[in-house]
C-alpha positions as CSV (number, residue, x, y, z in Angstrom):
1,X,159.9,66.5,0.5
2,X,157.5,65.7,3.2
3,X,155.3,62.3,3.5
4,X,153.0,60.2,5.0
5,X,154.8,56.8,5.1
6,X,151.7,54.8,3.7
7,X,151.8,51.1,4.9
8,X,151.9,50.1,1.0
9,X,152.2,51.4,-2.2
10,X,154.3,54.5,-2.8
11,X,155.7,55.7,0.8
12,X,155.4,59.3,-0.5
13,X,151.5,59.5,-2.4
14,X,150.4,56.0,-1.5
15,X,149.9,55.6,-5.5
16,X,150.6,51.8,-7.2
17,X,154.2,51.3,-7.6
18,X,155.3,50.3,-11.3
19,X,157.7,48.5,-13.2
20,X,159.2,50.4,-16.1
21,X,160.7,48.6,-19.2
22,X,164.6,49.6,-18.3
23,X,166.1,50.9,-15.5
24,X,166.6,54.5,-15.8
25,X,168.1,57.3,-13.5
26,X,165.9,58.4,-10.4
27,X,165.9,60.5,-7.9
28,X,164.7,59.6,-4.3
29,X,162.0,62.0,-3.3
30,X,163.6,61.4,0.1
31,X,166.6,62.0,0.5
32,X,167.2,63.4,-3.6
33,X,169.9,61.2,-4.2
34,X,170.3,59.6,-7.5
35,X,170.1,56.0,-7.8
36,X,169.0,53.4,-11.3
37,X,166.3,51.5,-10.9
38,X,162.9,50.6,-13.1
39,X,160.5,50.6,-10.1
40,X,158.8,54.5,-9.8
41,X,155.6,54.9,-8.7
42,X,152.4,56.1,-10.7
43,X,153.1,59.6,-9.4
44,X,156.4,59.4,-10.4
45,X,157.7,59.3,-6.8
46,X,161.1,57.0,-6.4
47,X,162.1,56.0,-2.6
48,X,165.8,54.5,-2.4
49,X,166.0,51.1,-0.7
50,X,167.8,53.0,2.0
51,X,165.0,55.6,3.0
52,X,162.6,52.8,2.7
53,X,164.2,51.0,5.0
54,X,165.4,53.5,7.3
55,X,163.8,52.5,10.9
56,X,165.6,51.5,13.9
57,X,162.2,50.9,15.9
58,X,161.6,47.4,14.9
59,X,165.7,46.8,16.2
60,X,164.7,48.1,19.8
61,X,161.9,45.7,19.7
62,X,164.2,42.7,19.6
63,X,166.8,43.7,21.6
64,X,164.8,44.4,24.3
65,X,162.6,41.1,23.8
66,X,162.4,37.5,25.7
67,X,160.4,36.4,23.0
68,X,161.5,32.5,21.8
69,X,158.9,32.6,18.8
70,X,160.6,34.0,15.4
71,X,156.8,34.1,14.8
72,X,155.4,36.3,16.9
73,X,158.5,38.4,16.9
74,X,157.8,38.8,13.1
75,X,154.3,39.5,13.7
76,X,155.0,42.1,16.6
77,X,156.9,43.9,13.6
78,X,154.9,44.1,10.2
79,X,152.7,45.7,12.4
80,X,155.0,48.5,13.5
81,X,153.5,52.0,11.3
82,X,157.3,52.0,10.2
83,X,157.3,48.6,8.4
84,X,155.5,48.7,5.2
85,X,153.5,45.9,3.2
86,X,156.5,45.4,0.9
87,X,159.9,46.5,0.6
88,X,163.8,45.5,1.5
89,X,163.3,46.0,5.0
90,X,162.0,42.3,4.8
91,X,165.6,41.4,4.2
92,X,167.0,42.6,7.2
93,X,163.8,41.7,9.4
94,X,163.9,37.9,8.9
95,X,167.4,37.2,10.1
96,X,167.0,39.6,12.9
97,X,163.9,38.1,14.2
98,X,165.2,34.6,13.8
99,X,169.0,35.8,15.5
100,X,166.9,37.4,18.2
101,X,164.7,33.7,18.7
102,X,167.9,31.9,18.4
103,X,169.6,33.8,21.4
104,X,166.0,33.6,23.5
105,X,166.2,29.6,22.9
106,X,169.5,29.5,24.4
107,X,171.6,30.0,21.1
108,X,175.2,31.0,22.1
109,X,175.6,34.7,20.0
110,X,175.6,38.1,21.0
111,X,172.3,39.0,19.7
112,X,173.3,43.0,19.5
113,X,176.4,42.8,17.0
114,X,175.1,39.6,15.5
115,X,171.8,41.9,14.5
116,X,174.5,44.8,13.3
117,X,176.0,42.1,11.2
118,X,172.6,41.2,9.7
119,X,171.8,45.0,9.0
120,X,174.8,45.3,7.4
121,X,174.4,42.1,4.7
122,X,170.6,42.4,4.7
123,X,171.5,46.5,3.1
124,X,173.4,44.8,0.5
125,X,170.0,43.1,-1.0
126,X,168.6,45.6,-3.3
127,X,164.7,45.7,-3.3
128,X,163.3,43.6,-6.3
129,X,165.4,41.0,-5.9
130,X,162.6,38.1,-6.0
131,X,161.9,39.2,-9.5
132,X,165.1,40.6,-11.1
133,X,167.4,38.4,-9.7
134,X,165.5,34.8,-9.5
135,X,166.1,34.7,-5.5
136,X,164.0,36.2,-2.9
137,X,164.9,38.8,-0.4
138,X,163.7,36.9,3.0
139,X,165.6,33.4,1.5
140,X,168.9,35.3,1.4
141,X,168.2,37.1,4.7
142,X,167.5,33.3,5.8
143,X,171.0,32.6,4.6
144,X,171.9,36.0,6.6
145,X,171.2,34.1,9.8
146,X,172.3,31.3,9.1
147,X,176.1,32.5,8.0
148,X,176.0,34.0,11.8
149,X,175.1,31.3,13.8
150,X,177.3,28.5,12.2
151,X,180.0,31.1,11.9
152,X,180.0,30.5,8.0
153,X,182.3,32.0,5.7
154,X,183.8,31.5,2.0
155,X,186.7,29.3,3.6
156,X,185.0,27.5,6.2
157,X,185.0,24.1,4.8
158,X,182.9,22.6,8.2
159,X,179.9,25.2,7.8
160,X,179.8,26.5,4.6
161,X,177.1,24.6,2.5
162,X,174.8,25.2,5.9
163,X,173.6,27.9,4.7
164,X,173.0,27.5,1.5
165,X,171.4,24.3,2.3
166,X,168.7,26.9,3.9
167,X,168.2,29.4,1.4
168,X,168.0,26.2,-1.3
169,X,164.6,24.5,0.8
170,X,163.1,28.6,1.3
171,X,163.6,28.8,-2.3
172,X,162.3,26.0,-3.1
173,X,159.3,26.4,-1.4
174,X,158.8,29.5,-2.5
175,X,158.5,28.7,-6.1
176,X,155.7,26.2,-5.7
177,X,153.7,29.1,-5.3
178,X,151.8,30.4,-8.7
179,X,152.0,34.1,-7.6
180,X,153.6,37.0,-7.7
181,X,155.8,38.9,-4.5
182,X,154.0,39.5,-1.4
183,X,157.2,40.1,1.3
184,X,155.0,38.9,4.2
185,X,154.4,35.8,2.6
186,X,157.6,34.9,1.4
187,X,159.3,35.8,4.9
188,X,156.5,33.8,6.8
189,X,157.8,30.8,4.7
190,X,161.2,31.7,5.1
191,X,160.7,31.8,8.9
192,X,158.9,28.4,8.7
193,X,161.6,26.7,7.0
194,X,164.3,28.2,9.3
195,X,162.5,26.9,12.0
196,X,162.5,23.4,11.0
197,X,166.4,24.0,10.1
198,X,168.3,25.6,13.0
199,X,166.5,21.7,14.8
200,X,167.7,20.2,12.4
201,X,171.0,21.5,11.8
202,X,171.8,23.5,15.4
203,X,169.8,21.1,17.7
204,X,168.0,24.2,18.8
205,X,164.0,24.3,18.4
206,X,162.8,27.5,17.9
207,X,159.2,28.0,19.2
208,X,156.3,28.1,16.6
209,X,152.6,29.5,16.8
210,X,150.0,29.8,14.2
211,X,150.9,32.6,11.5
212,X,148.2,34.3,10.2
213,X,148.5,37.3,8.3
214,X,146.5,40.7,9.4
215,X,147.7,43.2,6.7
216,X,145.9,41.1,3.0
217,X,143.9,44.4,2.9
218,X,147.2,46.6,2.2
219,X,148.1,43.9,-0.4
220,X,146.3,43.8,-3.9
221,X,148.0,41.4,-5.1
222,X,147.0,39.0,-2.1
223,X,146.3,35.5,-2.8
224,X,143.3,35.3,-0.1
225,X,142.2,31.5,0.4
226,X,145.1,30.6,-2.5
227,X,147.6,31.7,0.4
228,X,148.4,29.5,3.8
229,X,148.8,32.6,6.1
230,X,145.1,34.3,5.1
231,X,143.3,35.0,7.8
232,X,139.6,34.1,7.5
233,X,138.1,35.9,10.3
C-alpha cells in the first residue's frame, strides 16, 4: 500500500489514531505483517512500530554533526519530513542525540556503534509504552544512553544504579504533568534532565539552548501555555 507519511496522525490516511478496548490482531498496512496491538487508526489503518520508525536520515544527521547541543540536535530532527509528531522513533532519537552531544563534548565513545547499540535497545520499546506500561518511551531511551556511556550492565556493581538513577528523575518529572502523551514533550524533558545528569554524574556539560517547540499545530492534544516548550510567537 502506498502513503503519504503524514507528520501526525495515521502515517497512511492522516486520520486520528485510536485506542481500542483489547488488543486484537492487525495487520500493518505497510509492510502486511501481523502484529497485536489496540492502537488502529479511524480508517482502520495499523502501522507496525517498525515501519513507523523505519528512517535512517535522522542517523546521518548525527554522525556527520559537530553539534555539542542535544537540543538543537533534537530540534534539527523532529523537523526532518521522516520524523513524525508521535511515535517510537522518539525512543531511539533521544539516546542518539544525547550519545552524539556526549562524543561532540569530548565524551570518550565511538559515537557510530554506540548509536547501533541504541537502535538496537531503543527497537525493543514498543510504541505506547507511556501509557500501557506506566514508563515513558524517551525516559527509557534516557536510560539507553546512559547504560552506554557508564558501560552499565546487569553485573556491573560500580555503574549499575546510574542509569536508573536517570530514568527515576525523567520519570519523575514527567508525571508532574496533568496531561496526556505528547513524544516531543516528554523527550524535551528527558533531554533536559540528562543534561543536568551526565554533569553531574560524567563531569561532562552538555551545551543547552532555549527549547521551544515548532510542531503544537500537528499536536491536538497540545497543552499550549500549560506546556514549558510552547512557542508563543
Amino acid at each position: 500500500m502506498s502513503f503519504h507519511n503524514f507528520k501526525s496522525g495515521c502515517l497512511i490516511c492522516g486520520n486520528e489514531i485510536i485506542v481500542e478496548s483489547k488488543e486484537v490482531e492487525h495487520t500493518c498496512a505497510i509492510c502486511n505483517k501481523k502484529f497485536i496491538s489496540s492502537t488502529i487508526c479511524s480508517n482502520g489503518h495499523y502501522v507496525c512500530d517498525k515501519c513507523h520508525s523505519n528512517s535512517t536520515e535522522f542517523i546521518n544527521l548525527l554522525l556527520n554533526s559537530k553539534e555539542s547541543d542535544p537540543t538543537i540536535l533534537f530540534s534539527q530532527i523532529e523537523n526532518l519530513p521522516s520524523v513524525h509528531m508521535h511515535g517510537p522513533e522518539h525512543h531511539i532519537i533521544v539516546p542518539c542525540v544525547l550519545l552524539t552531544a556526549y562524543k561532540n563534548c569530548g565524551g570518550n565513545i565511538d559515537l557510530n556503534s554506540s548509536i547501533e547499540t541504541a537502535i538496537q535497545r531503543g527497537k525493543q520499546v514498543p510504541g505506547g509504552t507511556c501509557g500501557f506500561f506506566g514508563t515513558c518511551g524517551a525516559a527509557v531511551g534516557t536510560g539507553i544512553y546512559a547504560s552506554i556511556v557508564t558501560n552499565s550492565s546487569p553485573l556491573n556493581e560500580k555503574s549499575w544504579y546510574k542509569p536508573q538513577k536517570l530514568v527515576s528523575r525523567v520519570i519523575n518529572r514527567l508525571a508532574q504533568e496533568n496531561a496526556v502523551r505528547c513524544c516531543k514533550r516528554t523527550s524535551r524533558h528527558a533531554i533536559l534532565e540528562s543534561i543536568d545528569w551526565t554533569k553531574e554524574y560524567l563531569g561532562i556539560n552538555l551545551d543547552k539552548s532555549k527549547f521551544l517547540c515548532t510542531l503544537s499545530s500537528h499536536n491536538k492534544e497540545c497543552l499550549h501555555e500549560n506546556c514549558p516548550f510552547y512557542n508563543r510567537r
